[in-house]
C-alpha positions as CSV (number, residue, x, y, z in Angstrom):
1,X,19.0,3.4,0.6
2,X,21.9,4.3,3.1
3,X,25.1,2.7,2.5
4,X,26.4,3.2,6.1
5,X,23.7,1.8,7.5
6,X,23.2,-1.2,5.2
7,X,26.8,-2.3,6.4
8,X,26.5,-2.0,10.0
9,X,23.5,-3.3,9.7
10,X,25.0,-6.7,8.0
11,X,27.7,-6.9,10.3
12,X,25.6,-6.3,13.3
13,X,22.2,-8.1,12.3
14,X,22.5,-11.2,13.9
15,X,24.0,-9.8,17.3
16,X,21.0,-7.0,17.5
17,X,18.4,-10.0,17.5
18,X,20.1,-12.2,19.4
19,X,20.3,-9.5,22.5
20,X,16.9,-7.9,21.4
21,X,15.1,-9.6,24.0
22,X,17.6,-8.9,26.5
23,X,17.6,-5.3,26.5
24,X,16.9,-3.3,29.9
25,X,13.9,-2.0,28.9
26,X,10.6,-2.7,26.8
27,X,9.9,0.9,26.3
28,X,11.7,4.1,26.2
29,X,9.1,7.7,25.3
30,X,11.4,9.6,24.2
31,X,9.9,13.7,24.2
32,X,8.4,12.5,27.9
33,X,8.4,16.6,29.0
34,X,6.8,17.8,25.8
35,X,3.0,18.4,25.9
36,X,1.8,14.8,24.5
37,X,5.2,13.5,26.1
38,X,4.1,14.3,29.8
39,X,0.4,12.9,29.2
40,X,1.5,9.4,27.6
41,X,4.2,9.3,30.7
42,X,1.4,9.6,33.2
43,X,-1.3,7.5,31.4
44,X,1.9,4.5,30.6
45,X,2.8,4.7,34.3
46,X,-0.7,4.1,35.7
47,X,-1.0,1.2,33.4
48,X,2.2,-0.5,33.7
49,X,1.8,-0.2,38.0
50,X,-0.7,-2.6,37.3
51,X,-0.4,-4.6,34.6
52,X,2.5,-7.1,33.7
53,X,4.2,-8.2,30.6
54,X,3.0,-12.1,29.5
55,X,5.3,-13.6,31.7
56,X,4.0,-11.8,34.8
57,X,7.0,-9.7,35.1
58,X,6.7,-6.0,35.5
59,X,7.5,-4.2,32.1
60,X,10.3,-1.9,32.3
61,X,10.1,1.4,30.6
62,X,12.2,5.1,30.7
63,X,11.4,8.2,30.2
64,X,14.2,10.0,27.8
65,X,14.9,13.8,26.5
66,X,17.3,16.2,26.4
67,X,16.9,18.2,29.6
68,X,17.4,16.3,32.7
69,X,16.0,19.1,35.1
70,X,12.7,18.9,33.4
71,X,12.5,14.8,33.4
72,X,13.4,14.7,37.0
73,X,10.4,17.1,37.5
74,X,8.1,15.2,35.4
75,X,9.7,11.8,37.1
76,X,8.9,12.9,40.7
77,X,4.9,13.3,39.8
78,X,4.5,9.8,37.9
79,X,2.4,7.3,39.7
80,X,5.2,4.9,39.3
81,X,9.2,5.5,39.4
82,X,11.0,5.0,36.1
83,X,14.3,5.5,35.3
84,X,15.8,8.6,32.9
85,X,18.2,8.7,29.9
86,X,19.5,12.2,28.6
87,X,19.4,11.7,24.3
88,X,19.2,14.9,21.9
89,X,18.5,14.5,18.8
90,X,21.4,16.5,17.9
91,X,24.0,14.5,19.7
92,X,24.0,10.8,17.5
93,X,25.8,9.0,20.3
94,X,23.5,9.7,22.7
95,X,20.9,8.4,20.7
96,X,22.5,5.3,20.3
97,X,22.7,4.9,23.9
98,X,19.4,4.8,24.3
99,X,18.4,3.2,21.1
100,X,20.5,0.4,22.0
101,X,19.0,-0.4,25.6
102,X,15.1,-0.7,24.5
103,X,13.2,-2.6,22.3
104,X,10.7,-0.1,20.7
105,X,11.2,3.5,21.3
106,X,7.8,6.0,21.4
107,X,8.6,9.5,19.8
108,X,6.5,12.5,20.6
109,X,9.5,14.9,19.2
110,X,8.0,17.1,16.2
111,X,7.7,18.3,13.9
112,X,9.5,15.3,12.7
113,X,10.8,16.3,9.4
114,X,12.9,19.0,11.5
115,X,13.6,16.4,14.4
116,X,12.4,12.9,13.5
117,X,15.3,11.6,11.3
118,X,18.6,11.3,13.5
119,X,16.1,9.2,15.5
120,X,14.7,7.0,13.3
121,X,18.6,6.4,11.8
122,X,19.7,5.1,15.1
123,X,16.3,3.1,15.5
124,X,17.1,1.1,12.1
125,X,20.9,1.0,12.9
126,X,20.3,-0.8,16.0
127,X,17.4,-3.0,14.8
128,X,15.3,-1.4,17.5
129,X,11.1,-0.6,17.3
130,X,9.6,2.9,17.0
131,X,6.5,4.2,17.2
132,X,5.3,7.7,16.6
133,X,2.3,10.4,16.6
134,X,3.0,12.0,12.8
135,X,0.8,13.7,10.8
136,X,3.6,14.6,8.3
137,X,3.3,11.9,5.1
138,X,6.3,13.6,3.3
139,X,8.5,13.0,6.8
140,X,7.5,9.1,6.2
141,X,7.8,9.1,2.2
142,X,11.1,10.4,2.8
143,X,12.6,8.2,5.7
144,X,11.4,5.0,3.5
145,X,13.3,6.3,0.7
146,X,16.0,6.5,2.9
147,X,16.0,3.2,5.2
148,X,13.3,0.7,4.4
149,X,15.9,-1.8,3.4
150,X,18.4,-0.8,6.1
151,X,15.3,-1.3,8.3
152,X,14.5,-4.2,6.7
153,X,18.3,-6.0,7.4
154,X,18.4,-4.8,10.9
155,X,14.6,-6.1,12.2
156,X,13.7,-2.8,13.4
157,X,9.5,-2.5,12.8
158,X,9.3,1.3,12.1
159,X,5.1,2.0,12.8
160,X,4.1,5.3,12.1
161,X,1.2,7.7,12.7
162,X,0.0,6.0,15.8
163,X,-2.0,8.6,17.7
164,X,-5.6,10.2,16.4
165,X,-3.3,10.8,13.3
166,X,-4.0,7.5,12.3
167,X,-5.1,4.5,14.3
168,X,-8.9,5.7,14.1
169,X,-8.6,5.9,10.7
170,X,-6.4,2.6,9.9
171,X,-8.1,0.3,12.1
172,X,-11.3,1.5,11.3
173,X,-10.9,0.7,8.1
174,X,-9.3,-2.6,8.3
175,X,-12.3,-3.5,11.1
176,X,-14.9,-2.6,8.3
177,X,-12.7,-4.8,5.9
178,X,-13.0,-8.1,7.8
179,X,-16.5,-7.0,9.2
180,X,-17.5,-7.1,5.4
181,X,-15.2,-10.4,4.3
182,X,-16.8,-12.1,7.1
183,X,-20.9,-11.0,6.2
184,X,-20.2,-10.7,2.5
185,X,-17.5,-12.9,1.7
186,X,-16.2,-10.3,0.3
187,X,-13.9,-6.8,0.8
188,X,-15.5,-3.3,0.2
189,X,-14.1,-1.8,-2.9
190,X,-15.3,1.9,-1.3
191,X,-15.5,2.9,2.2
192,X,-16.4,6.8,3.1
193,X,-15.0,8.0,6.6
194,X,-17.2,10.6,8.2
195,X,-16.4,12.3,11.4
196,X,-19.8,12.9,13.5
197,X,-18.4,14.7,16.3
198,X,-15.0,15.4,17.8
199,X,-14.3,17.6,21.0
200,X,-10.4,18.2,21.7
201,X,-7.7,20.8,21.2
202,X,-4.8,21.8,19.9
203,X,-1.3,21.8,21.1
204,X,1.6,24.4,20.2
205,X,3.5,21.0,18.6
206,X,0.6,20.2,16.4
207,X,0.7,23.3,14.9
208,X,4.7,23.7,14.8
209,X,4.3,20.4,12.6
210,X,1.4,21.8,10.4
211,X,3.7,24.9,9.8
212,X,6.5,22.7,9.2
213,X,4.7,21.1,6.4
214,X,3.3,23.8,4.5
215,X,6.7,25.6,4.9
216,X,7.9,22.7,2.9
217,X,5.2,22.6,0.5
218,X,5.6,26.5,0.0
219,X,9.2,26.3,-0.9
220,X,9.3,23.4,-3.2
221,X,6.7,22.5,-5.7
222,X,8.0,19.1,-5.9
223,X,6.4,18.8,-2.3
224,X,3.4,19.8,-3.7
225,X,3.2,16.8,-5.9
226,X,4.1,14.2,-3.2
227,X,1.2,16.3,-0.5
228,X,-1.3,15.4,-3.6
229,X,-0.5,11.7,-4.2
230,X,-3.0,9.4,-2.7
231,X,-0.6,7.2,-2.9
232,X,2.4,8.5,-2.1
233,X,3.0,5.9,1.1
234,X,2.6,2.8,-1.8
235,X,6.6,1.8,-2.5
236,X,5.6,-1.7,-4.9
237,X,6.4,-0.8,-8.2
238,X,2.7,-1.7,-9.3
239,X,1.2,0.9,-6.9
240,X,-2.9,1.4,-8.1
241,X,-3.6,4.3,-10.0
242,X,-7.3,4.5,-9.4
243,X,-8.9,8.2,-8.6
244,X,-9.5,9.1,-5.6
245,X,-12.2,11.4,-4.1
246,X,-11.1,14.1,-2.2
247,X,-13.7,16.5,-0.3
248,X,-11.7,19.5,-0.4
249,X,-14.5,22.0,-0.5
250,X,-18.3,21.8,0.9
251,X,-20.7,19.3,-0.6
252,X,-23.7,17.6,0.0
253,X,-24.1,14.3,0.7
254,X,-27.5,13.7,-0.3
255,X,-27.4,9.8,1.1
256,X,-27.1,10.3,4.6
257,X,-28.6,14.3,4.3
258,X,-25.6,16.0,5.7
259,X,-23.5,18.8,4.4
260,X,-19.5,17.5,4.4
261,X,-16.9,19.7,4.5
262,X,-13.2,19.0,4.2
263,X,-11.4,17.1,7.4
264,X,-7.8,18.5,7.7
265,X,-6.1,14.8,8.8
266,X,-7.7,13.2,5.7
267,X,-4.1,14.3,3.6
268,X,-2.1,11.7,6.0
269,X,-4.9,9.3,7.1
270,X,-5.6,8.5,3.6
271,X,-2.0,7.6,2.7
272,X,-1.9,5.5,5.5
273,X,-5.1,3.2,4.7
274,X,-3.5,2.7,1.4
275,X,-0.3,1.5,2.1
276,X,-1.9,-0.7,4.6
277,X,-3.7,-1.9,1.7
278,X,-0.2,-2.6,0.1
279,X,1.3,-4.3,3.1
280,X,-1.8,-6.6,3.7
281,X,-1.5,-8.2,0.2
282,X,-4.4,-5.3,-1.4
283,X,-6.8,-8.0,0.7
284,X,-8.7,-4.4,0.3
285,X,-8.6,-4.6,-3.7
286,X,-6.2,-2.9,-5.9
287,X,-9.5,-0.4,-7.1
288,X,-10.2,0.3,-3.5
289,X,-11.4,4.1,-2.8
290,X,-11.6,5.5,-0.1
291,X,-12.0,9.0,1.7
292,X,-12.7,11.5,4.7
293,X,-15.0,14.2,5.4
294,X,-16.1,16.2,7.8
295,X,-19.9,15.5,8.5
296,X,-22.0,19.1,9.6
297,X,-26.1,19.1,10.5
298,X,-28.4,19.2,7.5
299,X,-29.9,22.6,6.2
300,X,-28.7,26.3,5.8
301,X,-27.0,25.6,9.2
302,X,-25.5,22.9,8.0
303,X,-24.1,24.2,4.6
304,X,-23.0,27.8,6.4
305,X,-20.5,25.9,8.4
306,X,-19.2,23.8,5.5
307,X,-18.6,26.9,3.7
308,X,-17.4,28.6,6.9
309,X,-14.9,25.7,7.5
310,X,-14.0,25.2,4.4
311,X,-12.7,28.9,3.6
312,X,-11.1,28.9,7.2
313,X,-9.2,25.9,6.0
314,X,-7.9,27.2,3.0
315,X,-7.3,30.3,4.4
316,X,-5.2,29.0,6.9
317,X,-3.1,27.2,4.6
318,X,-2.4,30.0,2.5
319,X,-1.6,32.2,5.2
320,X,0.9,29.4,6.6
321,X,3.0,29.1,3.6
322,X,4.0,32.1,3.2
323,X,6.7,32.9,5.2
324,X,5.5,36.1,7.0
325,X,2.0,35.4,7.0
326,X,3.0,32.0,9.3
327,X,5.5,33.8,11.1
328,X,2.7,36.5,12.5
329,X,0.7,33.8,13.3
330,X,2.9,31.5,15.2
331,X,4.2,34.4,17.3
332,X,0.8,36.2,18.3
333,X,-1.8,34.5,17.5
334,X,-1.4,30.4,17.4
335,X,-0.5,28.2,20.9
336,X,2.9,28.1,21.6
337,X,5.0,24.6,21.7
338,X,4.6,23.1,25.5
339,X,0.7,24.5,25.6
340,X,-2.3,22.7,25.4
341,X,-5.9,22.1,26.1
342,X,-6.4,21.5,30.0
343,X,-6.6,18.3,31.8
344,X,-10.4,18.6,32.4
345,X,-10.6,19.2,28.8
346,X,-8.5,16.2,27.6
347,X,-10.9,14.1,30.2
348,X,-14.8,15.6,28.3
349,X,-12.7,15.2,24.8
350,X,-14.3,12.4,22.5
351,X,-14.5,11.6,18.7
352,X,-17.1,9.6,16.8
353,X,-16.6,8.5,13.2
354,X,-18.1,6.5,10.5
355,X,-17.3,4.5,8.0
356,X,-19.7,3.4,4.9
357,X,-19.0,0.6,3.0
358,X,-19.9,-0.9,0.2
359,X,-18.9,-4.2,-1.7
360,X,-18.5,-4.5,-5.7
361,X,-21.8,-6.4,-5.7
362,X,-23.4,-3.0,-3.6
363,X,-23.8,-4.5,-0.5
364,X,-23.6,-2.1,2.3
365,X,-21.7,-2.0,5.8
366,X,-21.7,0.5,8.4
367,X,-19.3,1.1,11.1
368,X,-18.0,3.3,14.2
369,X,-15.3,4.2,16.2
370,X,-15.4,5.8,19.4
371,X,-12.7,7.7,21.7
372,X,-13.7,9.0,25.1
373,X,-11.2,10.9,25.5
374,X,-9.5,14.4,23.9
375,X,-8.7,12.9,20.2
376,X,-5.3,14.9,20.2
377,X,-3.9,14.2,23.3
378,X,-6.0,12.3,25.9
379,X,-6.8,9.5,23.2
380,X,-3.3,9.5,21.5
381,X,-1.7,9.4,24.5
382,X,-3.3,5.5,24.9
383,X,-3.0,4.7,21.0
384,X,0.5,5.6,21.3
385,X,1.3,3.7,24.3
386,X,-0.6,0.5,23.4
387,X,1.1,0.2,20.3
388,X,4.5,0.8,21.8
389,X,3.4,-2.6,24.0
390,X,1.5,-4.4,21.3
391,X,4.7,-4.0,19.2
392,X,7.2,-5.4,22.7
393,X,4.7,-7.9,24.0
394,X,2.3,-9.3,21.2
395,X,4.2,-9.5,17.6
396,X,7.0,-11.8,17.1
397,X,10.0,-10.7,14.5
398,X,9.3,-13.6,13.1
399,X,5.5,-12.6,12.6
400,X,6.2,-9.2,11.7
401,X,9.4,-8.2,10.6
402,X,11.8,-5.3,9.9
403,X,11.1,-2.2,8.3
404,X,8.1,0.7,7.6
405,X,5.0,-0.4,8.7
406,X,1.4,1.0,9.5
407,X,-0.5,0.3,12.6
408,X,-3.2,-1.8,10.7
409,X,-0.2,-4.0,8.8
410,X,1.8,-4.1,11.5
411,X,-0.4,-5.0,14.7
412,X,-4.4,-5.6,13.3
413,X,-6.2,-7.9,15.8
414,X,-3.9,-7.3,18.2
415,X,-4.1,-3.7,18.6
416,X,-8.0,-3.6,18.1
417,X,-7.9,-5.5,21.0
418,X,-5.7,-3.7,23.0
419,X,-7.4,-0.1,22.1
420,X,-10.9,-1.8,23.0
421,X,-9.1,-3.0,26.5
422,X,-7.1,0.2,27.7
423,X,-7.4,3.1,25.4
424,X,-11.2,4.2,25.5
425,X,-11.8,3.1,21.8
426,X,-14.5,1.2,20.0
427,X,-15.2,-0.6,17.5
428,X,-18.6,-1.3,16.4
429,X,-21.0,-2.3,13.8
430,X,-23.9,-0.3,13.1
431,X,-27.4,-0.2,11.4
432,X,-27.1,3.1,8.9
């Protein structure tokens, strides 16, 4: 825990939620210029020009960074006129400016364990809401270390991973959960995540994060350790210690006759169903398994691409954690930070995935969840923004209060409703 900000948290706690509500704005995205930054902006000031906070009053938001030429550009093209506050993560004061004048902050500045904890610190310090897009489970393990119970004293709801890294995944699961309690009258003790088909790109910040993490694990074998720990996101002393299935190399499911191959977001998406299985009481079970795979067509079609995907995979990861291998790559061959795929190709983007349940006393369940939108950016760009809201408008402190949360744990009902509404997602039941 950190001292410093246990004590000005004490000292300060009761002022922070007095004026919480009072605060100039419900929303600051902070990272508006960068890549996913510029698409959220847009997509958040559409939606606010015509929708109102519960009250009927128009919600106010900003749009924050470090290079004021750059928002004033990006200002001038929104579909609604916002205000601008100048933060850099490497100037602490600044960030307390702007920590201090919104209740939940949206942060599309990676990779976040380079950038993402000065941030954070200020978030907690000033008992102020954040939401963010990582795919980085060591970045979260270690900012829980550092200020769960400083987060915990001040009221600030920290909500991670709330793009296609991992709302799909997270509430998918938890829909299946209380599809099943309410059928069954009872919770899946296994659920299998399959992705059918996904179409969407990659940004130059998705891969600076990816590099970021295998940099780390590629240094420090201790990382290594924490990457491989289904459960490295459970902080109760009790944490399961059931085994977990990992598809980390082609197989064959011969249930649904479909090669699987190995789905590069399972490493963070996993860890965050589980903790959400922590943080909602284990309503899931404390022997609840669960895991992702990629699902490819049937035959020698079918298993060539597993193999081909799989060895492309690993490959990758090899080559990116070691240190000249990644450099090559990131300089000539990989997209470079700010690029991305193309509105019209963020607009024919989609994902479908499916989850397979199945109950202790092997009754089955079958779900989906749809985007229609580029998973990466398009999609995340709504998941992001609707949690931001869900978080300002729809949970109380008194519901929900401070500290490291997940999407499911944090905003459930709420948020499936909210992604159902205004972010192109669904969730359905399914026959197999």
């Amino acid at each position: 825990m950190n001292t410093d900000i246990a004590k000005n948290t004490n000292s300060l706690n009761d002022d922070k939620k007095s004026n919480r509500e009072q605060r100039d704005y419900a929303v600051v995205l902070y990272g508006a210029t960068s890549f996913v930054g510029q698409i959220t902006a847009h997509y958040l000031a559409e939606f606010l020009s015509t929708n109102k906070d519960k009250g009927g009053n128009t919600v106010t938001w900003a749009i924050a960074g470090r290079d004021e030429e750059k928002l004033n550009e990006l200002q001038s093209k929104l579909a609604s006129k916002v205000d601008i506050i100048i933060a850099n993560s490497d100037d602490a004061a600044s960030l307390d400016t702007m920590t201090e004048q919104t209740q939940v902050i949206i942060s599309t500045v990676g990779p976040y364990l380079k950038y993402g904890e000065p941030l954070i610190k200020s978030c907690v310090s000033n008992g102020t809401d954040y939401v963010d897009l990582t795919g980085e489970a060591i970045f979260i393990k270690d900012m829980m270390d550092k200020y769960q119970e400083a987060a915990k004293q001040s009221g600030a709801r920290i909500v991670n991973s709330c793009g296609f890294d991992s709302i799909p995944s997270d509430l998918g699961v938890y829909f299946t959960q209380k599809q099943a309690e309410a059928k069954f009258d009872s919770a899946c003790d296994v659920i299998h995540m399959r992705v059918k088909a996904a179409k969407g790109g990659l940004s130059g910040g998705t891969i600076a994060s990816m590099a970021t993490i295998f940099e780390e694990v590629g240094k420090d074998k201790s990382r290594r350790k924490q990457v491989a720990n289904p459960y490295l996101l459970n902080d109760d002393k009790n944490a399961p210690n059931v085994r977990q299935s990992n598809v980390s190399k082609p197989e064959y499911d011969s249930e649904h006759k479909r090669w699987l191959a190995p789905f590069v977001m399972a490493s963070i998406n996993t860890r965050i169903v589980h903790r959400s299985n922590q943080l909602l009481g284990y309503e899931y079970g404390r022997d609840f398994r669960y895991d992702e795979a990629m699902w490819m067509k049937d035959g020698i079609k079918g298993k060539l691409t597993s193999y081909a995907l799989s060895a492309g995979l690993l490959g990758f990861a090899t080559a990116m954690m070691i240190t000249p291998s990644r450099e090559l790559l990131s300089k000539h061959v990989l997209p470079k930070s700010g690029s991305g795929p193309s509105e019209e190709e963020q607009e024919s983007g989609y994902f479908d995935i499916r989850l397979f349940g199945k109950t202790a006393n092997q009754e089955t369940i079958t779900t989906k969840v749809t985007g229609d939108k580029d998973p990466g950016y398009g999609s995340t760009s709504r998941m992001l923004s609707q949690a931001a809201l869900c978080l300002a408008q729809d949970i109380s402190k008194e519901t929900v209060g401070g500290g490291f949360w997940t999407p499911a744990s944090a905003m459930g009902d709420k948020l499936l409703a909210r992604l159902e509404d205004h972010a192109g997602l669904s969730f359905d039941v399914i026959d197999r």
